[in-house]
C-alpha positions in Angstrom: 108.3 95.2 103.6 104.9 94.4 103.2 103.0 91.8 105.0 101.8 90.5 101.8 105.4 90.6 100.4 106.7 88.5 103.8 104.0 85.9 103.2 105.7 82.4 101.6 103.5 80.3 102.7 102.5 77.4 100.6 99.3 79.4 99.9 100.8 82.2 98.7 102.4 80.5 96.5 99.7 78.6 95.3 98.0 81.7 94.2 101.0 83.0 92.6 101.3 79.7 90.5 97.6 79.8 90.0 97.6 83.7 88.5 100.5 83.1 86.7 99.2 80.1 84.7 95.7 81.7 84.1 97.1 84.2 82.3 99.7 81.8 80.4 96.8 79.7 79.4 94.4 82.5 78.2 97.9 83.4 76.1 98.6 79.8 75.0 94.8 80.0 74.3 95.1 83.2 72.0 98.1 82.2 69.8 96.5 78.9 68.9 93.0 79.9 68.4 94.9 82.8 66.2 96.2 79.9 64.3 92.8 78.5 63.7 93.1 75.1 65.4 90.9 74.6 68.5 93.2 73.6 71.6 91.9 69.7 71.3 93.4 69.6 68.1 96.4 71.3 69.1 97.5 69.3 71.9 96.8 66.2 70.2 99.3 66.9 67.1 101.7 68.4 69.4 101.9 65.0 71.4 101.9 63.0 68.8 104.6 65.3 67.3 106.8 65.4 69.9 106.3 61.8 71.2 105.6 60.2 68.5 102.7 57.2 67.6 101.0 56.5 70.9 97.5 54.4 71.6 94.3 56.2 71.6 94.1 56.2 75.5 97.5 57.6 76.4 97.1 60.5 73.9 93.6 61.3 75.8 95.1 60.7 79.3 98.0 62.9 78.2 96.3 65.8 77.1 93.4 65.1 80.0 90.5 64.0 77.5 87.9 61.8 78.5 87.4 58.5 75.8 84.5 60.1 74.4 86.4 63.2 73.4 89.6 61.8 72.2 87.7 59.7 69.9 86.0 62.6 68.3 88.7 64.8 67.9 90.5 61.7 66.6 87.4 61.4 64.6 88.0 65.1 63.6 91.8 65.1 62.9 91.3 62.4 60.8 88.5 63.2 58.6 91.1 66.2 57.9 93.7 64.0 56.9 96.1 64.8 59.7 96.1 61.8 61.4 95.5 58.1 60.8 94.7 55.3 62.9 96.0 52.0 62.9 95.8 48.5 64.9 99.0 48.4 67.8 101.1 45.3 66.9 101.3 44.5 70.4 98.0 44.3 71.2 94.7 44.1 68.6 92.1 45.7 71.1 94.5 49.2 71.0 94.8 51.5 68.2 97.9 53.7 67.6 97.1 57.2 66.1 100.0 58.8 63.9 100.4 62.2 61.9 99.8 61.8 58.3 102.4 63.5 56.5 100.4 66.6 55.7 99.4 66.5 59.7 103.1 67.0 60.6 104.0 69.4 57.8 100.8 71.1 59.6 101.7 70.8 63.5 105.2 71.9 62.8 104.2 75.1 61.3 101.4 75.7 64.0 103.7 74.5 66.7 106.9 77.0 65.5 104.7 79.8 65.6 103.1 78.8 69.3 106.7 78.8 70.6 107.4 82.3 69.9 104.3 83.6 70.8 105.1 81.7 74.0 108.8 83.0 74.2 107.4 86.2 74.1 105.3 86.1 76.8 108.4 84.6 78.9 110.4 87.4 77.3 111.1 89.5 80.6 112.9 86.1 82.1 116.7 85.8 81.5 117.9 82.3 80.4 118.7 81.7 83.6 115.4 82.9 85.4 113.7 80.3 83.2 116.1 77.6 84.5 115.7 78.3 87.4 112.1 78.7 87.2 111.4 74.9 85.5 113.7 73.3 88.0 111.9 74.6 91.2 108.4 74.0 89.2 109.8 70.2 88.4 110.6 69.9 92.5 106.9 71.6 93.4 105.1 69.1 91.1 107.2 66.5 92.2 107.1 67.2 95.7 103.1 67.6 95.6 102.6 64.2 93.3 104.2 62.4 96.2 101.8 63.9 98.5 98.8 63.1 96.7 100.4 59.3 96.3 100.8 58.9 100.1 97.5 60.3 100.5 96.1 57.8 98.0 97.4 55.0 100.0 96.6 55.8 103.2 93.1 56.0 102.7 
């Protein structure tokens, strides 16, 4: 066996993680740029798809955009008719953005087609390799949050 074969450290399999998910990303990045929506866009309707109406601010700190940002492509989506803003009932300085109808016949289409360019790049996984695989990455990410928070705290 090869040393760099017998190294687990947490390191190694930082880097691993780190490869892995440049190359997933410059996929992800391919399939939706092939469906001519800039990744903004993209993660915005697929929140909003998949979670439902949310205020401005969580859909930015969801999909990791400053204020600024989400406001213009907000700004953007909306001006296309894919999205519409409104006042949140519970509290009049928020405002909850929602797809338009058109903006979730849109996002559905676009989304469907990102999956399977997605399953095919998991393709050479078995069922259970993915299972397996987004249980132990749940426990890393877990595991490492909780670090960061006891960090945060004792500082």
């Amino acid at each position: 066996m090869s040393k760099r074969t017998a190294d687990i450290s947490g390191t190694r399999v930082w880097l691993m993680l780190m490869k892995a998910h440049r190359t997933l990303a410059r996929h992800a990045a391919r399939s939706i740029t092939s469906l001519e929506m800039c990744f903004s866009d993209f993660a915005i309707l697929e929140a909003l798809l998949h979670k439902g109406p949310l205020p401005v601010t969580e859909v930015g700190r969801k999909i990791e955009l400053t204020s600024g940002s989400i406001t213009t492509a907000v700004d953007r989506l909306e001006a296309r008719g894919l999205v519409e803003r409104g006042a949140d009932p519970a509290d009049r300085r928020s405002r909850i953005v929602h797809l338009t109808a058109e903006g979730e016949k849109q996002i559905s289409r676009v989304f469907a087609e990102h999956k399977t360019s997605m399953d095919h790049a998991a393709a050479h996984l078995s069922a259970a390799e993915r299972t397996t695989l987004i249980a132990l990455l749940k426990k890393l990410g877990v595991t490492a949050q909780r670090q960061l928070t006891a960090g945060e705290t004792s500082s």
